[in-house]
Structures are given as structure tokens and as C-alpha cells.
C-alpha positions as CSV (number, residue, x, y, z in Angstrom):
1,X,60.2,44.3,119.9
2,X,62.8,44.5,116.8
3,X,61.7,42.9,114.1
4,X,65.0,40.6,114.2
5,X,64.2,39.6,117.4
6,X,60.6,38.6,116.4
7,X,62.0,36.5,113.7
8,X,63.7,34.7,116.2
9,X,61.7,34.2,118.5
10,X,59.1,32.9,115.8
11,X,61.9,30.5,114.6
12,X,62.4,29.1,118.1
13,X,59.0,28.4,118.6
14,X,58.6,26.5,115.3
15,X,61.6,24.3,117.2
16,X,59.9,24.3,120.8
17,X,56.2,23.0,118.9
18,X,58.4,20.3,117.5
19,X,57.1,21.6,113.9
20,X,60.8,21.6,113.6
21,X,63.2,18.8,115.1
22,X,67.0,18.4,115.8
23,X,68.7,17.6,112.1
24,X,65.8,18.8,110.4
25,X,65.5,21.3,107.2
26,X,64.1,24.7,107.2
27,X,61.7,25.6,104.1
28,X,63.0,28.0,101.6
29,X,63.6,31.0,102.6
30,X,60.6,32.6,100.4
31,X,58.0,30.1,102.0
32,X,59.2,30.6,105.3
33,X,59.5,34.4,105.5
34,X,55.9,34.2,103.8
35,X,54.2,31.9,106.5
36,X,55.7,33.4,109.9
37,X,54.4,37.0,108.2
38,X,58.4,38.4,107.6
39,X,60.6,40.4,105.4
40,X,63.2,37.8,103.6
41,X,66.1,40.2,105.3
42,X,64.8,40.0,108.9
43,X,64.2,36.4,108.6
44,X,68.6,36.1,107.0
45,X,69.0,38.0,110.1
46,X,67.2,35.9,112.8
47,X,68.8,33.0,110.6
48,X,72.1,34.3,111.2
49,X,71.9,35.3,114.6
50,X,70.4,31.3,115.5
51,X,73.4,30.6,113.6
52,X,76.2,32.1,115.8
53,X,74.6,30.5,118.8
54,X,75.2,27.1,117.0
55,X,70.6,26.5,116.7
56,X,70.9,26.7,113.3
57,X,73.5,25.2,110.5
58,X,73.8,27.1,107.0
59,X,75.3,25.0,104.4
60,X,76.3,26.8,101.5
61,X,74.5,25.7,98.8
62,X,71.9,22.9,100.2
63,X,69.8,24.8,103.1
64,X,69.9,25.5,106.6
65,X,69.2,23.1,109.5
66,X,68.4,22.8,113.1
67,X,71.5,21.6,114.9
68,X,71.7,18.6,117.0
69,X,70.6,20.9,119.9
70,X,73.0,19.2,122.2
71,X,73.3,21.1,125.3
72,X,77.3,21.4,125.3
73,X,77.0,22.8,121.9
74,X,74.4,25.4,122.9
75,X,76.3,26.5,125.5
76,X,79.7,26.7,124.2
77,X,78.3,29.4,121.7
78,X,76.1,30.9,124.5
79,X,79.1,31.5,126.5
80,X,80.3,34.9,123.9
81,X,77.0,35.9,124.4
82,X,76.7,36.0,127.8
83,X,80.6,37.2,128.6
84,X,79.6,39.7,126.0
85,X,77.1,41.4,128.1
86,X,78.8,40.7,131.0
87,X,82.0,41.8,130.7
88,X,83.2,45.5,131.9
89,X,86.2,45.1,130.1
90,X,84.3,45.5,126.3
91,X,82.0,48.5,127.6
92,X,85.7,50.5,128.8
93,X,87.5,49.6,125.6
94,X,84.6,51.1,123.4
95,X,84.7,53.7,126.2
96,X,88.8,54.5,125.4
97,X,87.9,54.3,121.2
98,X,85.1,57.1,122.2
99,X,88.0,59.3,123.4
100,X,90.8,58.3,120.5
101,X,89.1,58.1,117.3
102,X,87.3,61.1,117.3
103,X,91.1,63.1,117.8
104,X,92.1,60.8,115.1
105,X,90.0,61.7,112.7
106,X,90.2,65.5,113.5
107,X,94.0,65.0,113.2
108,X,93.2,63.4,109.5
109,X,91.3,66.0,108.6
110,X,94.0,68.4,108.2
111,X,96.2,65.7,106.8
112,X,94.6,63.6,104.4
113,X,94.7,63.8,100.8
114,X,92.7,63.4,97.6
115,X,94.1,59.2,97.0
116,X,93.2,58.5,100.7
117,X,89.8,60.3,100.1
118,X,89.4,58.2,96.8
119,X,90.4,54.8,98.4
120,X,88.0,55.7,101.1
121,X,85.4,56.4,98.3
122,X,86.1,53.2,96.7
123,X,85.8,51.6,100.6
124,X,82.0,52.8,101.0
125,X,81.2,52.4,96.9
126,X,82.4,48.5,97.5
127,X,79.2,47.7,100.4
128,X,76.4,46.9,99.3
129,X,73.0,47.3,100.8
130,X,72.3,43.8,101.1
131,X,76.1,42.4,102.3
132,X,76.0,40.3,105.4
133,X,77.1,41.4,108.8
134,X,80.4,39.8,108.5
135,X,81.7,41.7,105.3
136,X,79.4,44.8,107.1
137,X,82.3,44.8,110.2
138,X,85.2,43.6,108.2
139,X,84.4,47.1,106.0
140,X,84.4,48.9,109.3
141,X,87.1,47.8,110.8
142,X,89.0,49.2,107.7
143,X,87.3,52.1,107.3
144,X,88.8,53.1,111.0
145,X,91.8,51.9,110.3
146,X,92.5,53.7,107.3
147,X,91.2,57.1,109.1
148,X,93.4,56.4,111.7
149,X,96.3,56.2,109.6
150,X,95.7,59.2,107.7
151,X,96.1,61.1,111.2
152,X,99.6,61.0,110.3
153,X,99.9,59.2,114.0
154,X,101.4,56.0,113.8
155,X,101.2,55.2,117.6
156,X,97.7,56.4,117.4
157,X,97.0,54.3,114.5
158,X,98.5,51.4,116.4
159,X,96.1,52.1,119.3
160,X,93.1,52.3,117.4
161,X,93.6,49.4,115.4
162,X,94.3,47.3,118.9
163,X,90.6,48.6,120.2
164,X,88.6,48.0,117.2
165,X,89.9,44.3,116.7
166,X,88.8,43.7,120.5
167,X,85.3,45.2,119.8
168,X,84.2,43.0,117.0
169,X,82.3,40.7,118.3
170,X,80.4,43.1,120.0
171,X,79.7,45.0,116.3
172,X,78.4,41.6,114.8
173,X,76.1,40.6,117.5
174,X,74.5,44.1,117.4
175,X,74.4,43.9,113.6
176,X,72.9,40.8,114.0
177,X,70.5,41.5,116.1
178,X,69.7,45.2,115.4
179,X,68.1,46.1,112.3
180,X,69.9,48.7,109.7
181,X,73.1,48.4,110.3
182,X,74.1,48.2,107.0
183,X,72.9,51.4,105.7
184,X,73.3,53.4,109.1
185,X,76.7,52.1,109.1
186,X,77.4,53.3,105.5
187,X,75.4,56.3,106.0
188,X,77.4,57.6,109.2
189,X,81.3,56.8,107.1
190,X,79.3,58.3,104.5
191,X,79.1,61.6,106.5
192,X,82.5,61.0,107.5
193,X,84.2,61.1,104.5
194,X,82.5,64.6,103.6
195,X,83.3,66.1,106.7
196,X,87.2,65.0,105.9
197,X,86.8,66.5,102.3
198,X,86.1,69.6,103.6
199,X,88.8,69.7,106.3
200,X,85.8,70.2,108.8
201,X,87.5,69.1,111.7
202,X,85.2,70.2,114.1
203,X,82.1,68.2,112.3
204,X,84.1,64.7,111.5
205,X,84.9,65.4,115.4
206,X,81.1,65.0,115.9
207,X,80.0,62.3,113.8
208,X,83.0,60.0,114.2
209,X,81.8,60.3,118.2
210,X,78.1,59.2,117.4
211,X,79.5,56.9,115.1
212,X,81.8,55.6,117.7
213,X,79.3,55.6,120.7
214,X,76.7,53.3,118.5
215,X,78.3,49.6,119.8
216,X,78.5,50.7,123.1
217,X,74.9,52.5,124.1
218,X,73.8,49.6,122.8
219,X,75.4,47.3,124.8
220,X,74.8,49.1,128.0
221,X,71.0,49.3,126.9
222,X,71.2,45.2,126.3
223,X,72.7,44.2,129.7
């Protein structure tokens, strides 16, 4: 079991015992990671993950708290979850960016020059290892963007930048609940940009496919 899931599911139980009620407050972060036995950054994770399905209520600034556990409000933000996993439509558009972006980037590879390289520097220096999943996919999402571009392609561009924006709630729900995306996400543009500096075709071919294919074996593997 992930260890993001096991935070969860240790979370949920605290709520099912009744240790932890509808409306009530969660300990501090440091005391809870410390009694379920957890790192603090799986337990933001599982935290953010009860979050999106609308268990849990982060307010900025005074704590986090179990929501009123109402059953319309449960399953209003179960209902992405489940069309997520259920719908074809997701696993053939990360299917159609597996076959674009890799071309793309082989196109930019031949094109692009030392600013595009720098802002794309700038890009991966800007993340940092403990940014939240939200900032983690906004970050991708322009990282493709800007490769795309540099393909000198601008109804390719266009294209790609139409996929990725339908793909992103799949790439926060797996960054939620898969551990390291963060630094296997910054590692793998890392790679990227290299390939790109060296006009390597061939390997930022290669990587940006692997890259590519990460969102969607996973989703085939959760349904």
C-alpha cells in the first residue's frame, strides 16, 4: 500500500471510531503525523487528497476540519473521482498527447534557443521540493506548453495546449495520491531540458514519451 494511501486510510478511521466527529479539529500537523506513525509530507498529502473529496476543510491560517460529512457534499466531489476512472474519453486524450508531444519536442530540439533554454531553466529552478500538487501541475502544464511552442508549430502548439488543459485533473489526483511526484516530475523536465540543450532529438524523443505515458499507466492501473 502507498504510504499516501495509508495516511488516508488511518485519517478515515480516526473519523469512522468517532475519535474525530463532523465540524471537529484535527491536531497539529506535528502531533498527528507523530501518533498515526507518519512522515509530515505523507500525512499534507492524505490531508489534501480528503480535501478534494470535500472530508476534510483546510482553512488557511486556523487548521483543518472534518466537514459536515453530508452525503450530497461527499458525493458531489466523489462524482470527479469516479468519472475520472471511468471515463475512456481521459485515457484516449493522454493516449493522442503520447503520440504529439514527443514529435513536439523533437521538432524543438532543432529549433530552440539559448532564452527559451534559460526561461525553461528558470521554470524548473522556480519548484521547489516541497510545493503543493497544485503549483506541481500548474508548473507542468507550462513546462509543455512552452516546449510545444518552441517546436516552431503553432497548430501543434495549439493542439497540445488543448490536451494537457483536459488532463489536469487526472495529474492532481495522481499527484495526490502517488507519492514523489514532485521530484520525479522535476527530475524527468530536468532530463528534458538537457536532451534539448544538446539538440538530442532522438533522446528528448524518449523521455518526453515516458514522461508523457506517467498519468495515463497510472490510470489504467487504478481503474
Amino acid at each position: 500500500m502507498a504510504v499516501t494511501d495509508e495516511a488516508i486510510l488511518k485519517i478515515k478511521d480516526m473519523i469512522v471510531s468517532g475519535e474525530l466527529s463532523p465540524g471537529s479539529r484535527l491536531p497539529p500537523e506535528k502531533e498527528l503525523s507523530e501518533r498515526l506513525g507518519l512522515s509530515r509530507s505523507s500525512l499534507r498529502e492524505a490531508v489534501k487528497a480528503l480535501e478534494v473529496i470535500r472530508v476534510l476543510d483546510v482553512r488557511r491560517g486556523d487548521g483543518t476540519y472534518v466537514t459536515s460529512l453530508k452525503p450530497d457534499l461527499l458525493l458531489e466531489a466523489m462524482s470527479f473521482v469516479v468519472d475520472l476512472h471511468q471515463d475512456d474519453s481521459i485515457l484516449e486524450i493522454l493516449a493522442v498527447r503520447r503520440m504529439l508531444e514527443p514529435k513536439a519536442v523533437a521538432l524543438a530540439s532543432a529549433r530552440i534557443g539559448e532564452e527559451e533554454l534559460g526561461e525553461l531553466d528558470r521554470l524548473l529552478e522556480d519548484i521547489a521540493h516541497d510545493t503543493d500538487i497544485e503549483h506541481l501541475v500548474a508548473h507542468d502544464v507550462d513546462f509543455h506548453a512552452r516546449i510545444a511552442g518552441a517546436s516552431g508549430n503553432a497548430y501543434l502548439a495549439h493542439l497540445v495546449d488543448s490536451l494537457s488543459s483536459h488532463t489536469v485533473r487526472a495529474r492532481v489526483w495522481r499527484g495526490i495520491t502517488q507519492g514523489g511526484s514532485v521530484a520525479r516530475t522535476i527530475d524527468e523536465h530536468r532530463g528534458i531540458v538537457e536532451a534539448l540543450r544538446h539538440g538530442d532529438a532522438e533522446l528528448a524523443e524518449a523521455l518526453m514519451i515516458a514522461h508523457v505515458s506517467g498519468v495515463e499507466r497510472w490510470l489504467r492501473g487504478a481503474r
